[in-house]
N, C-alpha and C positions, 0 to 999 in steps of 0.2 A: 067251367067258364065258357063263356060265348065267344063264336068270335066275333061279334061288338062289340062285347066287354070290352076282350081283348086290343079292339084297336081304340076304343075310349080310352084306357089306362094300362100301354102293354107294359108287363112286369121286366124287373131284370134279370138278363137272364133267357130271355126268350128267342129261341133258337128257328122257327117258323120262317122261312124265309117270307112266306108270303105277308106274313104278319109284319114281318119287318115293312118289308116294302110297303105297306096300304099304310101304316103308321107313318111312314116317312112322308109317304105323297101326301098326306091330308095333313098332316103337320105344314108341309113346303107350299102347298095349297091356301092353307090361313096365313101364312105367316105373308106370301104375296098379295093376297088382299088390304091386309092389316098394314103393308109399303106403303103399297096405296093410298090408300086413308090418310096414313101419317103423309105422306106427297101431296097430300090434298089440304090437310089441315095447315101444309107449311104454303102455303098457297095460298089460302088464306090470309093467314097471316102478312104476307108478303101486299096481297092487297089493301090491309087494313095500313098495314104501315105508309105503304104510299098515298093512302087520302090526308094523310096525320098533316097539322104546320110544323109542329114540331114532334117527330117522331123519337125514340129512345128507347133500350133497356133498362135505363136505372129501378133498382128498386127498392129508393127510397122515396120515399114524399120529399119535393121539392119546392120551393117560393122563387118566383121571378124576381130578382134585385135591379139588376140592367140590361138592360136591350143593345145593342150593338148597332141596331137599323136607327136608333134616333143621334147617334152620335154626329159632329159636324163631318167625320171621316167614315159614315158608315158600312159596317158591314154584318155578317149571317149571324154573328157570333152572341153568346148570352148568356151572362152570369145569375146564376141561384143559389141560395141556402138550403144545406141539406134538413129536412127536417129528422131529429135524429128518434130511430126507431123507441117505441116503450119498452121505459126499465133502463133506457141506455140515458144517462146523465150528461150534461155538459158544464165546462168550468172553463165561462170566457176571459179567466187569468190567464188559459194557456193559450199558444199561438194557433194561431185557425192555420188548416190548412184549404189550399185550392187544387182541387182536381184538373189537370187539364184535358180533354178526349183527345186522341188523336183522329185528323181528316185527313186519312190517307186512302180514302174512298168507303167506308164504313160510315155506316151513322155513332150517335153519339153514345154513350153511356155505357160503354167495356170496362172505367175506371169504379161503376159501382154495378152490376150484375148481379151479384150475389149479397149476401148479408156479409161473408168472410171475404172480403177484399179489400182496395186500400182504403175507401171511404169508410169499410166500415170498420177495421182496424182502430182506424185515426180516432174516429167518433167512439167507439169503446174506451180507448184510452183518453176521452175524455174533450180532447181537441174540436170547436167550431169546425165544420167544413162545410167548403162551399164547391160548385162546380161549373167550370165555364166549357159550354157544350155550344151546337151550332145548328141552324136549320140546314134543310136538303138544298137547296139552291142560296147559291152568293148574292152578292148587291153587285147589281152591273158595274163592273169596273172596282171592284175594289182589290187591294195590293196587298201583297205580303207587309208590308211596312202597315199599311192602315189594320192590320191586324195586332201588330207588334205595339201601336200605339191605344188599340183600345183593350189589350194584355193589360198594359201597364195601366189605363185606369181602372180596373178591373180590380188591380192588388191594392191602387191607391183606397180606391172604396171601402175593400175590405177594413183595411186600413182604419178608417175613418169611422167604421160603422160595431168596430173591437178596440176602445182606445181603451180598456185595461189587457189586454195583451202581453205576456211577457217578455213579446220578441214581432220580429214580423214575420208576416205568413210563409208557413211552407209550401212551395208549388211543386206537383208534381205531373211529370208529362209523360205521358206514356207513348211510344213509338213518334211519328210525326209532331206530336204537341213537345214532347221533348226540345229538338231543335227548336219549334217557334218560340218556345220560353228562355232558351239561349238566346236567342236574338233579341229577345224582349229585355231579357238581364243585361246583357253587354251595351243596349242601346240606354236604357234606364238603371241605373248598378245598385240608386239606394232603394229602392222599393222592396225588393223580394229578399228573404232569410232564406233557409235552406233548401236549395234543389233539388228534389231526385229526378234521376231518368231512368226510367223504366225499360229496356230494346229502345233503344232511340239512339238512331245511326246519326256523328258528327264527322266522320272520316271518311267519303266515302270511295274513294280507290282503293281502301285498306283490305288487307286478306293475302290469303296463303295460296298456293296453288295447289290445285287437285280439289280446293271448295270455293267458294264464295260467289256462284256463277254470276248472281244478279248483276255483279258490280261490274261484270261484259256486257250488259245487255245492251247499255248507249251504243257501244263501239260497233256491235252487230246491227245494230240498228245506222247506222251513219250515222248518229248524234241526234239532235234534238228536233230537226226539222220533220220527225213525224207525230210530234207535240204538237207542232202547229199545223199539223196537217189535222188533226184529231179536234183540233179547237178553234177551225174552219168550217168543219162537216158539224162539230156541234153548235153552230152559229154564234161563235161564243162563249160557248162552255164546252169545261171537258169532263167526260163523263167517271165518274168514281170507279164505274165498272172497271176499267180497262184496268187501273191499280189491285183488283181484286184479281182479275184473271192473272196478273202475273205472281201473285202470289200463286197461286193455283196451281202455275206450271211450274212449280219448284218440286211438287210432290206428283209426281201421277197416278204413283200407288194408293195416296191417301184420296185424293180428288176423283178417282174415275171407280176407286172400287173400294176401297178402306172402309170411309166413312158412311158409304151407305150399306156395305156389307154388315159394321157391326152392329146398323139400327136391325137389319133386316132379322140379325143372326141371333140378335136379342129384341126381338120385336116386343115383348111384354114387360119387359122392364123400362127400353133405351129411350122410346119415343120423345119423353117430354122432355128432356135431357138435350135432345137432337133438335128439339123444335124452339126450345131457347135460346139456342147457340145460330140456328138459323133465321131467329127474328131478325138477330143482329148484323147476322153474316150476309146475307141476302135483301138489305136493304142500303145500296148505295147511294153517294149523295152525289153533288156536282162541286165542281170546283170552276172559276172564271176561267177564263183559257189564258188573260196574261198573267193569273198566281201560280197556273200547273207551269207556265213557262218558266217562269222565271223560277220553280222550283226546279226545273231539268236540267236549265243553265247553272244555274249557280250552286247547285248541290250535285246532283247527280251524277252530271256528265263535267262540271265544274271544278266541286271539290274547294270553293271559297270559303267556305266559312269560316274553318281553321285558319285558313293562312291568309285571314285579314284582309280579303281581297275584296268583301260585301261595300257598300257605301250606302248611306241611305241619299233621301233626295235632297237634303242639304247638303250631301257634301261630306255628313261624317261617315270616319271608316270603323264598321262594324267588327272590334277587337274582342275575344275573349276574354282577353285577359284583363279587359274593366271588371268584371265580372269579380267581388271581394265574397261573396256570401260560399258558404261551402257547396259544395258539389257532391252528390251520393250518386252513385252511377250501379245499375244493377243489369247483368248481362248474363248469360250462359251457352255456354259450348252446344246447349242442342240447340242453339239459335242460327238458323242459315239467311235470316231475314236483315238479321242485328248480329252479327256475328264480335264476338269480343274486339276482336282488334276496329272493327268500325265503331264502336260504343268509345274506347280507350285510345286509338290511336291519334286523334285531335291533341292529345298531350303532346305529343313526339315532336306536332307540328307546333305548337305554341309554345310550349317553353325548351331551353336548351337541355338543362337539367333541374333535378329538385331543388336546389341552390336558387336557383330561377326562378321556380313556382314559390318558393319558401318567401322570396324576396319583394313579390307581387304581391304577398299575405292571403294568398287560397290557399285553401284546405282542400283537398278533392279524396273522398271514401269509395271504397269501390269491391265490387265482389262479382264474383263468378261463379254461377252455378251449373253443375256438371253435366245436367241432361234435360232440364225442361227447355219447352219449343217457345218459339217469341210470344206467341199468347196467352203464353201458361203463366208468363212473368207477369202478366199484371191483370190475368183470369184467372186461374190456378188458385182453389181456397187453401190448397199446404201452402204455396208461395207465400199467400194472403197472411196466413196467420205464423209464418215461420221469420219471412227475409221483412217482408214490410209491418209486420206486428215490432220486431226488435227496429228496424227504423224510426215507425211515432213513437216510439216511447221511450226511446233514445236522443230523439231528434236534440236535443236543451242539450245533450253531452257533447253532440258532434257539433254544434254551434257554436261550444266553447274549445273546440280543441285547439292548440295552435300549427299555424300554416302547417304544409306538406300533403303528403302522399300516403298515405294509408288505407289495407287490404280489409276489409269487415271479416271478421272469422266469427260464423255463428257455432256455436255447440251443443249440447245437449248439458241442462242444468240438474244437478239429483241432489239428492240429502248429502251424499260425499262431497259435492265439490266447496272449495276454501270459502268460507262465510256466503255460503249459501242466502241466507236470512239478505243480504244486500243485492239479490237477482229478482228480476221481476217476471213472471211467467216462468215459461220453462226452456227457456233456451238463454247463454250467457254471449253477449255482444262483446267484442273484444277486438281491437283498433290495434296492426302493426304495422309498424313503419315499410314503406317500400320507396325504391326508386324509379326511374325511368328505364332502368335496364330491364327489371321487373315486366312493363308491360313491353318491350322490345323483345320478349322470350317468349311472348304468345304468338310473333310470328310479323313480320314487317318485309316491305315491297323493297327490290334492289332499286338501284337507281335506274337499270333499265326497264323497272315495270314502270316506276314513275313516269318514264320518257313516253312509252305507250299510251297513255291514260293520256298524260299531257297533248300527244299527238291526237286520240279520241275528240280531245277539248279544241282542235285547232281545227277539227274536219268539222267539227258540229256544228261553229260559226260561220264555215265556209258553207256547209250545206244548207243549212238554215237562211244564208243568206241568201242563195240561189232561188231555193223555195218563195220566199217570200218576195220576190224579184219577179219570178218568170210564172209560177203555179198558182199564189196563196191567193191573187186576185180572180184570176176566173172561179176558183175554188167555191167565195163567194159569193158569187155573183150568182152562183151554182143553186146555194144554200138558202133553206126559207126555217123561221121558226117550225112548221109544221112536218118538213124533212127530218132537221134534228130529232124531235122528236122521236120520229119513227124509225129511225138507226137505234139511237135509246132505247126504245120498246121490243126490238127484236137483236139487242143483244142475247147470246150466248146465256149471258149470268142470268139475267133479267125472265128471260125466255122460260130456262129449266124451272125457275117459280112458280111463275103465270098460268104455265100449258096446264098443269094442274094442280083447278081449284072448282069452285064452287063455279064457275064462269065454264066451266068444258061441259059440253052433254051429255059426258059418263057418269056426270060426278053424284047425280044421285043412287046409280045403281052403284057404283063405289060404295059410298056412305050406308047404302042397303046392304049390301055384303059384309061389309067391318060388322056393323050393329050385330048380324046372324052370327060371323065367326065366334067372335068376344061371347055369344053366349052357347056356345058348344066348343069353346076353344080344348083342343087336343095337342098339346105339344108332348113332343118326343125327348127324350133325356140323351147327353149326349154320350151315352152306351149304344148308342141307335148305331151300327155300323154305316150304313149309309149316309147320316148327319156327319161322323168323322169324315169318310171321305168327302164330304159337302165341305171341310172345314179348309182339308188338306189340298184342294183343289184351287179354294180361294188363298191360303198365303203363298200357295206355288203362280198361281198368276197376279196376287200381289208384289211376288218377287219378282219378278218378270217384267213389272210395269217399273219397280224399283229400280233394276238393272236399265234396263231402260231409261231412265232417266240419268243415271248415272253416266251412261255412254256418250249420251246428247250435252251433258255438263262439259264432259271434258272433249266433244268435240268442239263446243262451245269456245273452251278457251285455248285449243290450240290455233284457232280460226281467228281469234284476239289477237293470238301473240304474231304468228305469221303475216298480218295485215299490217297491226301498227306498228311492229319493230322493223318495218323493212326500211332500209337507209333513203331511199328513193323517195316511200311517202311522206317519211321525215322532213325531207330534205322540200320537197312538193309545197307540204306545210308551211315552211320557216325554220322548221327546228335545226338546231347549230349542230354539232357535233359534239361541244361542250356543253351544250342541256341534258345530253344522254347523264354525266354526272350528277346533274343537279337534282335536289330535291328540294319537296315543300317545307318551308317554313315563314311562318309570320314575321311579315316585316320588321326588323331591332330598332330602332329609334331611337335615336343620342337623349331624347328628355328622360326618357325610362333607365335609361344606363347612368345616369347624373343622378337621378332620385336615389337608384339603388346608392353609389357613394352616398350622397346628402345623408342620408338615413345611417350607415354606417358611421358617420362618423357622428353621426347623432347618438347615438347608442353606446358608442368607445365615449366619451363624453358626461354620458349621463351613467355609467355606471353604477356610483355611489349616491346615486338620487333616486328617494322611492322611499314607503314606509312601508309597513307591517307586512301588508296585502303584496305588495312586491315582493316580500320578502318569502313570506309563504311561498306563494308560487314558486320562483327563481329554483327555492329548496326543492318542492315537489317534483318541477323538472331535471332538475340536476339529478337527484336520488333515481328516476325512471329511467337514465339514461344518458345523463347532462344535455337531454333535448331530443334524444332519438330512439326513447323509448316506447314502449305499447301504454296502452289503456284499456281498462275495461268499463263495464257501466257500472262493477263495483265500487270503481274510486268517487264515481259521482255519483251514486247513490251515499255515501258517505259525506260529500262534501255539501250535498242536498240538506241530509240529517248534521251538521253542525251549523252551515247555516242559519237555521231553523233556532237556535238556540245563543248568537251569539251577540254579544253585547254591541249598541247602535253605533259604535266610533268604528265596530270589526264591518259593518252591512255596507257592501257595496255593489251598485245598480249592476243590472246584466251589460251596457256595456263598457263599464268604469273596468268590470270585470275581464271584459274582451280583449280592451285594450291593454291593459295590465299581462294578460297572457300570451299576448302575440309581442310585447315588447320584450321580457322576461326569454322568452325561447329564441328569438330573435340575437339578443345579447347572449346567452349560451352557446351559440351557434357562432359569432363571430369571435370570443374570447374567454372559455368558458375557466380555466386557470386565474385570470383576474375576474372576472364574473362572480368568482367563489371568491378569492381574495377580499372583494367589496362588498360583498354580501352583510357584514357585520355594520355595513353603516348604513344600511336598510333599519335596521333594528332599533328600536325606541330604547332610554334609557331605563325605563322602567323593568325591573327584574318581571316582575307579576306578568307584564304583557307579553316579553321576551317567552317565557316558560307557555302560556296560554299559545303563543304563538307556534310553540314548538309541538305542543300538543293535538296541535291540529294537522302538523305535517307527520307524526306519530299516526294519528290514526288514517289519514290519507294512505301514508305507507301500509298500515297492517289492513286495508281494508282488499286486497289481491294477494295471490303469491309472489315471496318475496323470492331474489334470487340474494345468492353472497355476496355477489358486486355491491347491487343495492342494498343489503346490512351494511356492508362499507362505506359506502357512501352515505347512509342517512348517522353512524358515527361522526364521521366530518362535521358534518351539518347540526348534528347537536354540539360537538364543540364548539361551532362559530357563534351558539345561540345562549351559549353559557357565559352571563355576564361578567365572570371572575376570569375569564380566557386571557391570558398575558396579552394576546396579541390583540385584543379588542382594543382600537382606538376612537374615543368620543367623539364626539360634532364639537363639542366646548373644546376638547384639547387641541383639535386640529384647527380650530376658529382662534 
């Protein structure tokens, strides 16, 4: 064998040093060029994106429906129809869903990238969906509020344009679009059916200590007055970038060497892969400069939205807890962006306890997953077909649950598990009950971190005020459209794109090198001794940049604590010394605490009022727990199939249905000893209906695992439905 052969295809095995070495360098040789290239083709790309009106990854085919720019409150934003790929079916019986993007400096379409994600889940399982995405630049002057209002006609439409629909539309927000569809919910309550949030941060001081750095960055920063310095210098606008570069600096391992190590490292496979992700990533949009504000104020450095502190411009105060439609919240511990307790910790602050939330009549579902990163939750194709595949196709079950608090526990479904034959795909969804103590054990702020944040929020307006007083006017006076611009164009993010592409005067002998390599390519296997130490070099200075980052975290937040905890700045502020105790929560209001009574005593009341359909239920609930039991998609998969079959006096509407079940667990929960007592005069005289009826919470029961309690209880429950039962008293004898 030659040694050209040799370094063409060295074997394994091969012990030459020199041979090692010439295979390696011509290997690390192409594999640099072929960077290159791929640097270049994202460059590309990057430029093509920015000529776009409406630029995006979606890939599906999509129809314009409504424009946002013709509205009387216009603004960037724009709703469309998915069109749904060939072979894939649609059945406009079921509720549509709407995707919403997040503009948290990214362009649009992360909610459908791939074929396996939520759009495309939803539309396999059958569901209409639609997408409300946004051009690169806003409408001068338009507000977070005129967003919120053409949200909601957006659903109204949908709405209008699906009236067989079983239900109304599902929204789902992924990261930033999350919150703006809370705000859209709580401002408008009857439009949207079920929620999900995707990483979409509603708490935001929330976190532990030793992680959560971002939620310092206000306070390092003196508050929000270098938003407005940012949205000066952009004449107006503030630039998507700067929200991308902080993402950026959360990881400096992945950002400075990770992520282009592993194109490099797998140069023949990773490219197209990495150039996808960077259409996306590397095309930011704008935001007006008073919606980035007013998102620094009141979320970030704020912390209002939970605790009811929003108002819009008439005057009303933007509460969560208008909000009746269920809520699915999907979050995970590898998340440093959206970290658990910011996804869930708005609970802590809106209701006192479940009792509270039960009382409001939300449902709120919620799950944790143990290691994907914020963009794997709603890019990730396992996420896709795992956590959001069991969501649409559950969505009708969680619709009907009644109020509370509930963990989604996904599993793995097999020929073993109990009546299999009632699971759908291969994983079993299953709903158990939790508390507020439950999310209080993921980790919650003392009262002195509260006081900290709180003081963050008192410099912000003070500094902010300053700024805009003494600085913000020369600032502008400074600034031309043509300046901005050019701050824009040589940003950082912007920059690393642009320098190379097709526009640099390398880039043909670039593109002439890749063409030569790709057809003599020579890669080395990674038995190549020198490729390992290539490999072990890069995660020893990955570690390195990792440790590094970690140092600068927690110097970070000792530099926090030492600032705003000192009694002095407090005291500088306004802050009492009795604020130090206090924490957030949403204002209690005497009308909301009177409803709650009115409503109890409405229920103790009507106990012995209700027919068949009541009656079921009341059973089903009691036997699962007398109200505080689990669920799985078995039981409704069951109740789906009876359904289906039962005679027109038994069929009642989805939400004859809702209401029946939220009254039903409602009355369990306040009295469930006489709840069962009166159970028997729910029940028609009729033996035949009584028996049908019983048959139905019979197979409701055996359609899960039963425990002995529940055998117990559903004997009860057939006694009360056995018409010969001594203690059965008519409606005619008690009349």
């Amino acid at each position: 064998m030659s040694d050209a052969d040799a370094l063409s295809a060295p074997r394994h095995g091969t012990t030459n040093p020199a041979l090692i070495a010439c295979a390696y360098w011509v290997d690390t040789w192409q594999r640099s060029i072929l960077m290159l290239d791929t640097l270049r083709q994202r460059g590309n790309t990057y430029l093509e994106q920015a000529e776009k009106i409406a630029p995006h990854v979606l890939s599906f085919g999509a129809d314009l429906v409504l424009d946002g720019r013709e509205f009387e409150r216009p603004v960037n934003y724009l709703l469309a129809r998915i069109r749904p790929p060939e072979g894939v079916k649609i059945d406009h019986n079921k509720r549509p869903f709407i995707v919403f993007d997040p503009r948290a400096g990214h362009g649009p379409g992360i909610g459908g990238m791939k074929q396996d994600s939520e759009i495309g889940v939803a539309m396999r399982a059958g569901h209409p969906c639609y997408f409300v995405g946004f051009l690169p630049e806003p409408v001068h002057g338009q507000t977070i509020e005129d967003v919120c209002v053409a949200e909601a006609r957006f659903i109204q439409h949908v709405i209008e344009i699906e009236p067989d629909a079983a239900g109304k539309p599902c929204l789902i927000g992924n990261c930033q679009a999350g919150w703006q569809i809370m705000l859209t919910a709580a401002i408008s309550p009857d439009l949207s059916g079920p929620i999900i949030l995707a990483g979409s941060p509603l708490s935001y001081w929330a976190g532990v200590h030793g992680k959560n750095p971002m939620r310092y960055l206000g306070g390092l920063l003196g508050g929000t007055w270098m938003t407005s310095l940012a949205g000066d210098l952009g004449h107006g606008i503030f630039d998507g970038a700067h929200l991308v570069a902080n993402f950026e600096r959360l990881h400096p391992d992945n950002t400075f060497l990770e992520k282009a190590y592993n194109v490099y490292s797998k140069i023949d496979t990773e490219p197209q892969r990495f150039l996808d992700f960077e259409t996306w990533w590397g095309s930011p949009v704008l935001l007006d400069a008073g919606e980035m504000q007013w998102i620094a104020d009141n979320l970030f450095v704020g912390n209002k939205l939970g605790t009811g502190a929003i108002t819009t411009t008439s005057g009303e105060r933007v509460d969560l807890r208008n909000i009746t439609s269920p809520i699915l919240i999907f979050c995970s511990w590898g998340d440093d962006i959206t970290p658990p307790q910011q996804a869930l910790g708005w609970l802590l602050d809106v209701y006192q306890d479940v009792d509270d939330l039960i009382q409001t009549g939300q449902t709120v579902v919620y799950t944790v997953h143990e290691t994907i990163g914020h963009l794997g939750i709603f890019v990730s194709g396992k996420v896709a077909t795992k956590e959001h595949a069991e969501f649409a196709s559950c969505i009708d079950m969680i619709d009907l649950l009644p109020p509370g608090l509930y963990e989604a526990v996904i599993s793995d479904a097999g020929p073993e598990t109990a009546r299999a034959d009632l699971i759908e795909g291969k994983y079993l969804l299953a709903l158990e009950p939790r508390t507020l103590d439950d999310i209080r054990a993921f980790g919650t702020n003392s009262p002195e971190d509260e006081a900290d944040f709180a003081t963050v929020a008192r410099v912000s307006e003070i500094n902010k005020g300053l700024y805009k007083t003494f600085a913000s006017p020369l600032v502008r006076r400074m600034t031309t459209e043509a300046s901005a611009q050019w701050l824009r164009s040589i940003h950082p993010h912007r920059l690393r794109f642009s320098a190379i592409s097709d526009r640099n005067p390398a880039a043909p002998i670039i593109s002439w090198a890749a063409k030569n390599v790709r057809a003599h390519r020579r890669p080395v296997g990674s038995e190549n001794p020198l490729r390992q130490w290539e490999e072990i070099m890069a995660s020893q200075m990955a570690h390195s940049l990792q440790l590094w980052g970690q140092l600068r975290d927690r110097l970070t937040e000792q530099v926090f604590q030492s600032t705003y905890s000192s009694p002095v700045l407090q005291a500088l502020v306004g802050m009492r010394a009795e604020d130090n105790a206090a924490t957030t929560h949403v204002v209690r209001d005497v009308t909301r605490r009177m409803s709650a009574r009115e409503l109890r005593k409405t229920l103790r009341a009507d106990m012995d009022h209700g027919d068949l359909t009541d009656a079921i239920l009341r059973s089903v609930l009691y036997i699962a727990g007398g109200g505080n039991g689990s669920a799985d998609e078995r039981s409704y998969s069951t109740l789906k199939r009876i359904s289906a079959v039962l005679p027109p006096n038994l069929k009642v509407g989805t939400d004859r249905f809702k209401e029946s079940m939220r009254k039903q667990f409602l009355t369990l929960r306040l009295d469930r000893r006489q709840a069962l007592e009166t159970l028997p005069e729910l029940l028609p005289d009729d033996a035949s209906e009584r028996r049908r009826g019983l048959a139905i919470v019979r197979a409701l029961f055996e359609s899960r695992n039963r425990t002995d309690a529940e055998a117990k209880r559903f004997e009860e429950v057939s006694h009360l439905f056995d018409p010969s039962a001594a203690h059965v008293v008519h409606r005619s004898a008690r009349a």
